[in-house]
C-alpha angles and dihedrals in degrees: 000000000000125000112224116180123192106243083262090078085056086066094061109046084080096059092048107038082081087063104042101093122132123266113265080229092042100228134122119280110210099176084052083047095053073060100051090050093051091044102041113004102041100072092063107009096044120246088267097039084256102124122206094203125070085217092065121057121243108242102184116116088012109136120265095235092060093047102054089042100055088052089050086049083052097051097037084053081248090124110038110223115117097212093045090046085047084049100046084045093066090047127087115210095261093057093052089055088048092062101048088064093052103060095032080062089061126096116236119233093207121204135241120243111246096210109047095180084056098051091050093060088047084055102067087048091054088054113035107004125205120303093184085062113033096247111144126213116280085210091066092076096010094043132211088306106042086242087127125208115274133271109002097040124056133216113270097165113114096000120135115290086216086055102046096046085046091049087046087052091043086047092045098044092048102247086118135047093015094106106152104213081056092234098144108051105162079062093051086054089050094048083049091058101037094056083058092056129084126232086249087056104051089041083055092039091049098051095049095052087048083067098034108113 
């Protein structure tokens, strides 16, 4: 899912850059990672992964593998989203994989859906799909509990509902997925299915995966 970070994350990539240098091993460093969350992803992210705002995603319990991937799609303009590429350019990539393994350590705090009717029409999409449109089940790379399968799908489970309807839009109206070198696959597939959903079905599937656990 995208990383969006408030303009208070931007004050403090100066600070850091300095710091950001690769390990002489070349291997991840957690504890330097448990740093680099307090200096530059806690603002938006939450110094556990945990956000207090719809508008940015909950990290925390997301696989490593995606974590790390998505930074290093940020940094490669894979992903389009100015803060989060100024944030990626101060990173190595052991310090992307750190992180990673940071957040994928923390224990999600998960959401209730607010519409419960909703949801349980975005239930039966999750599952099943729809046959009359083409829309595959969402359960079928994000599985029953929204946990996903590392490293290509992401954890849904528990995430905004806000998020995850603005991520199926962005999906759906091109502004994801639609990387020209073809470098982020599993995002071309996403914008494929969205543009298959309604407005009405991302808002229910949206709403069911917010209560998932």
């Amino acid at each position: 899912m995208k990383f969006v970070l408030r303009s208070a994350a931007i004050l403090a990539i100066a600070s850091f850059s300095a710091g950001a240098s690769e390990n002489i091993d070349g291997k991840p460093n957690v504890a330097k990672a448990s740093q680099t969350v307090a200096q530059l992803c806690s603002a938006c992210h939450g110094a556990d992964g945990n956000s207090a705002s719809p508008a940015n995603p909950s990290i925390a319990g997301q696989p490593a593998e995606y974590i790390t991937g998505q930074l290093m799609n940020f940094k490669g303009g894979v992903r389009n989203n100015p803060v989060m590429a100024g944030i990626a350019a101060t990173l190595s990539s052991e310090d992307m994989r750190a992180l990673g393994i940071f957040f994928s350590q923390q224990k999600p705090k998960g959401q209730v859906a607010k519409d419960p009717a909703l949801a349980l029409s975005g239930q039966k999409i999750y599952r099943g799909g729809n046959l009359s449109t083409g829309v595959p089940a969402c359960a079928a790379c994000h599985l029953p509990g929204g946990v996903g399968i590392p490293p290509r799908y992401p954890r849904i489970g528990g995430q905004y509902a806000e998020y995850v309807y603005a991520q199926l839009k962005a999906f759906k109206a091109g502004e994801r997925g639609m990387d020209k070198e073809d470098k982020d696959a599993n995002g071309k597939v996403m914008a494929q299915i969205a543009a298959k959903m309604s407005e009405r079905e991302m808002q229910a599937v949206a709403q069911y995966v917010s209560g998932l656990r």
